[in-house]
N, C-alpha and C positions, 0 to 999 in steps of 0.2 A: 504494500500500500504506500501512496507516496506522502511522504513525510515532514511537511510545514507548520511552520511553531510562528506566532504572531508576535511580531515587533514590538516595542515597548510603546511606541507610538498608536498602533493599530492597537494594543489593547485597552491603552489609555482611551481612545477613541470610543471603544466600544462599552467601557463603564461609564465613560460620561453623559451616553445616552440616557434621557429623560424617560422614568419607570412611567406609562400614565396611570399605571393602576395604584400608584403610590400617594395618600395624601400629603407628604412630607416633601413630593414636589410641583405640588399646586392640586389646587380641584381640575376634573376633569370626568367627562360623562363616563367613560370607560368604568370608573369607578362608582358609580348610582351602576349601573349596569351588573357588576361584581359585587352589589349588595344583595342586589335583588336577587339575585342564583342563591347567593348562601342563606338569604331567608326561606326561601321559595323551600328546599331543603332542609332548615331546620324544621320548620312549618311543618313536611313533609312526615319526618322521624321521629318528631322530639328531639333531637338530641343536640347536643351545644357543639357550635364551631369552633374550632382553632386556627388562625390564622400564622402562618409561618412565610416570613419574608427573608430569606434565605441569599447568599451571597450568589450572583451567576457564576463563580470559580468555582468550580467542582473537582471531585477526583475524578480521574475516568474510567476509572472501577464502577463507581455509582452511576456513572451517565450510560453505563453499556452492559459488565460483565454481570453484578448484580440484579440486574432489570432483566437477564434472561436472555442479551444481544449475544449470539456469537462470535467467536474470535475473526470469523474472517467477513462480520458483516460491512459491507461496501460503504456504508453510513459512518464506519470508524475512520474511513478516508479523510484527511485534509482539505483533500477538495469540497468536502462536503458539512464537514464540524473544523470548528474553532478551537485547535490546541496551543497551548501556550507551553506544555512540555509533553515529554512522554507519558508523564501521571496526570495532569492538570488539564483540565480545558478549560471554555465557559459553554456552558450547559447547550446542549442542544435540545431539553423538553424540560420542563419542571419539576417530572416526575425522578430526574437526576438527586431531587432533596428526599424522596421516599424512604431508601435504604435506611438513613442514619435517623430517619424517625421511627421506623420500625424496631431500628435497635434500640433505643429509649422505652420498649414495651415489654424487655424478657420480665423485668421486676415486676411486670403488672401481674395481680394472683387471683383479681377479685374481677367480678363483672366488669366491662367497659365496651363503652360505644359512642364515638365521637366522630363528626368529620372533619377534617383534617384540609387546608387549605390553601394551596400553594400558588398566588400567583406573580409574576413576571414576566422581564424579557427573558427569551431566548434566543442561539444565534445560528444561523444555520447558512446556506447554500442556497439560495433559491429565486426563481424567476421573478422577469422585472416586468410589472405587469401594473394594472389599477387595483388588484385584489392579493399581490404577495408584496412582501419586503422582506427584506435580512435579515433582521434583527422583530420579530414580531412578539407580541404581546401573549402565554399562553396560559392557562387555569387548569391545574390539576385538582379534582375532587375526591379525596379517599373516603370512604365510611370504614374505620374499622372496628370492627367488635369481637367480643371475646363472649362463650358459653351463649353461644343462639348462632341458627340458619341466617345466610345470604346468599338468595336465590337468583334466577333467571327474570321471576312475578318484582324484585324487590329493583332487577336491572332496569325493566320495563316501567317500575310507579319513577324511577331517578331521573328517565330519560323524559317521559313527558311533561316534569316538575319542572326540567332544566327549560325545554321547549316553552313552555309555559310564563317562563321568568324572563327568557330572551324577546320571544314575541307573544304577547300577552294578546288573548282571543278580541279583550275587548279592544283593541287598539288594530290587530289584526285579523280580522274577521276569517274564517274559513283557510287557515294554516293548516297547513296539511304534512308529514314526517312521517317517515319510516326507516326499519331501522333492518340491515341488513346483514349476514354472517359479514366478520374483518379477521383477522390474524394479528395477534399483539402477544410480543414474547413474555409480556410480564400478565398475563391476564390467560382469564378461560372463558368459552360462550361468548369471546372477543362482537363487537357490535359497531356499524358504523353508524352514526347517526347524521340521515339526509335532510334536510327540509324544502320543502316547494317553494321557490322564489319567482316572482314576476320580474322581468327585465324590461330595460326603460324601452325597450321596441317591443313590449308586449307578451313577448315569448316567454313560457313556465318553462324553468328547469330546475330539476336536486342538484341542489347544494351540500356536499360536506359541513355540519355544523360541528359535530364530538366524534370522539372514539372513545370505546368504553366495555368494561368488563369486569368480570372475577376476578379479583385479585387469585392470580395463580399461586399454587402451593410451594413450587419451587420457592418465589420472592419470600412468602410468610418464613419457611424454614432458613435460608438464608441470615433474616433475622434472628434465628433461635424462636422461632413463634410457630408451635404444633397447628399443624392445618385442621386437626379434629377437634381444636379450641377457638381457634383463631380465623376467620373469614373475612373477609373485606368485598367493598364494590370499589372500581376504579374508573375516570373520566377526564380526560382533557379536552379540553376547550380552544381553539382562537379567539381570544377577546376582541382582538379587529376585526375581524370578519361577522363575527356574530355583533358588536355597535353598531357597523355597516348597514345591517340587517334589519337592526332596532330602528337606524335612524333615517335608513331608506338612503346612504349613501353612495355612489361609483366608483370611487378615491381615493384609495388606504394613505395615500397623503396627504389627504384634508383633516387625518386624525393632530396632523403637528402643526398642520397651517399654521402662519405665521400672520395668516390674512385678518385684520381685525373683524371683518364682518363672518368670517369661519368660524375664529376662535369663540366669536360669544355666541355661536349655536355647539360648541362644544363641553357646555358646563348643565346640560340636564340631554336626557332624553326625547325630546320633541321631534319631532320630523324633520328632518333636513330639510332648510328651503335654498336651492340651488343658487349659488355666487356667481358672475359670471366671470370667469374666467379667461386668461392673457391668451392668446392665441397659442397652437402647437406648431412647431416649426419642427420639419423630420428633416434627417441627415441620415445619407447613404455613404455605407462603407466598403472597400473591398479588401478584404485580409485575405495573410495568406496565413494557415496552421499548420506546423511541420506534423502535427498529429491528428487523426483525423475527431480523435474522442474527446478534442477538446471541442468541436464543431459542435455545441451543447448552448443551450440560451442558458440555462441555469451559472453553468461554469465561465460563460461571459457575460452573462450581468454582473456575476458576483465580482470580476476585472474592471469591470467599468462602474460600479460603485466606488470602489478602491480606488479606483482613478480620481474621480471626481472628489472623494473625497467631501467636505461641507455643501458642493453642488451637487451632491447623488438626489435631493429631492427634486431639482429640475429634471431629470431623467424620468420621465411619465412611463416608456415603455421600451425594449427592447427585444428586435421579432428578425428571426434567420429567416430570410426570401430565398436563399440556397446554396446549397452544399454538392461544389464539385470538385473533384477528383484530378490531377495536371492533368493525367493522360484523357479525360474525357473534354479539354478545353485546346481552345483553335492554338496553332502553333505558336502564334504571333503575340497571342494575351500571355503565352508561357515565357516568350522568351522577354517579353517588356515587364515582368513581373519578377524573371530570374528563378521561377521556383523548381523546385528539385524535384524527382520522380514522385516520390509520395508523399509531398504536400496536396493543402486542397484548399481551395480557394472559397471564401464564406461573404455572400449578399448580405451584410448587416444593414436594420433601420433604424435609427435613434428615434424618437422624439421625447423631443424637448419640451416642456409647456410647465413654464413657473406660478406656482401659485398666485403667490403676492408680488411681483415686478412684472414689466419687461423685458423680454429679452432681443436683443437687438440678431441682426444676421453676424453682424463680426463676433458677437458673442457664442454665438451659438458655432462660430465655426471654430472658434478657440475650444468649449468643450468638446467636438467632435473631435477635435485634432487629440487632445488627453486620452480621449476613449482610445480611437485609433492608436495611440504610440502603445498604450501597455495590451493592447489586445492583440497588433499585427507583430507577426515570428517572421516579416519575409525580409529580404533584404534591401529592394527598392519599397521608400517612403511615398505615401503621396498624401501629402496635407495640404489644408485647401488656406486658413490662414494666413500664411504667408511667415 
């Protein structure tokens, strides 16, 4: 697996990002939104929350080997998780804080049953789009208890509790969700939880809202915690995606808008009523990748956030138009490019569209030009710039 440890800078970068789920740095709806689930659920159970705000610096025992990931799962890659050593990362799920809470229960001897509440950032790999970012917001929800059943009936009262809290019937009239077999190494009777979303052209599609399950018996023993004592439910959440949802937005970067007419629709729940917005200006790029598997939107967004650097919120979206091969390209684009047998030549599209400014064309050709340098492996440059 290939093996990249974050800079002092970059991981500086990435603590100083702003928790919104955090009162301690500023109000923020995400947060009315993350009440409302753990009520919704107390409600639910009886039983009292715990809230655990947990450092994003994890071991990476706890972020993979304890949770039930394999040694040789693909997700342990660099390319894809944030390590800062070979023991250390910053978390790639919330559920990374689990293990060492579980370890805190071998002493428990008596009844108990509590949910458990884990939310933040996490950091990951992932496309650049109106609905992902890097660095996104995630909720884990444990029930555990000790001396009683937790069933398949107790998956199913959580998951429509959760539904219930995010999009409320009265506010969303005729919400619709179901919930499908998934695969999760630390769970059993693993569940994906969909909901029906209306899109701004009218069109209904499922949406991933949770994933959720048994807490599988591996993770309980792991902690020293007997599975014939001990059972638990498990559920993680996107908090941005599911705001979005609540608040009827297109935008996962309207959640940090900087726009003063965004920002004060960001401090309750209310319907989003739509800003209008700086115009998008797109930039076409032509790289060349000495490998072909880097030829990935995931693995080149993630280069072109890194690029840009404090201008990654101008970056709206990032979309491959095509991926060719030297040998299947005219001689002449081969030889003015310089590329060697088994490069391949990648159609990039930027667009650009800032929230709160304008962006000018020399502007926007300066961040192409950023993107372009740490993205293209070929030898001849072409920047437009100057």
């Amino acid at each position: 697996m290939t093996n990249y440890y974050l800079s002092l800078t970059e991981l500086n970068s990435a603590l100083a990002l702003r928790d919104l789920t955090d009162p301690a740095s500023g109000a923020h709806a995400m947060q009315r939104l993350l009440a409302d689930v753990i009520s919704a659920l107390e409600q639910l159970w009886n039983v009292p929350s715990e809230m655990h705000r947990l450092s994003p610096l994890v071991a990476t025992a706890d972020n993979y080997d304890r949770l039930g990931y394999s040694p040789d799962d693909v997700t342990r890659d660099s390319r894809y998780s944030r390590h800062v050593s070979p023991t250390v990362m910053l978390r790639s799920h919330t559920s990374a804080g689990i293990p060492a809470l579980l370890d805190q229960l071998r002493s428990e001897l008596g009844r108990y049953d509590r949910l458990h509440v884990l939310p933040g950032l996490v950091y990951r790999r992932d496309a650049v789009d109106r609905t992902h970012v890097g660095a996104p917001h995630q909720l884990d929800l444990w029930r555990i208890k000790s001396r009683g059943l937790l069933g398949p009936a107790d998956l199913q009262s959580m998951m429509a509790a959760v539904v219930e809290a995010v999009l409320p019937a009265a506010e969303h009239p005729g919400v619709q969700w179901r919930a499908t077999p998934a695969t999760h190494s630390y769970t059993a009777a693993g569940r994906q939880l969909d909901v029906l979303v209306t899109l701004p052209d009218g069109t209904r599609e499922w949406l991933e809202l949770a994933e959720c399950g048994l807490v599988a018996a591996p993770v309980l023993r792991g902690s020293g915690l007997d599975p014939r004592r001990w059972a638990g439910l498990a559920l993680g959440m996107g908090l941005d995606r599911a705001l979005m949802l609540r608040k009827g937005m297109d935008d996962i970067r309207l959640l940090r808008s900087r726009n003063p007419e965004v920002q004060s629709q960001q401090q309750d729940l209310a319907p989003y009523r739509p800003v209008s917005l700086m115009p998008a200006i797109r930039r076409d790029l032509s790289l060349v990748l000495r490998d072909p598997a880097d030829a990935d939107a995931e693995v080149l967004g993630d280069l072109a956030r890194g690029a840009l650097g404090a201008d990654a919120e101008v970056l709206a979206a990032l979309d491959i138009r095509a991926v060719t091969p030297a040998s299947e390209l005219p001689r002449a684009a081969v030889d003015r490019l310089r590329m060697a047998p088994g490069d391949v030549n990648v159609l990039l599209r930027l667009v650009l569209q800032p929230l709160d400014r304008t962006l000018t064309d020399a502007q926007a050709n300066l961040l192409r030009d950023r993107v372009y340098v740490a993205l293209h492996q070929g030898v001849v440059q072409e920047l437009t710039a100057g």
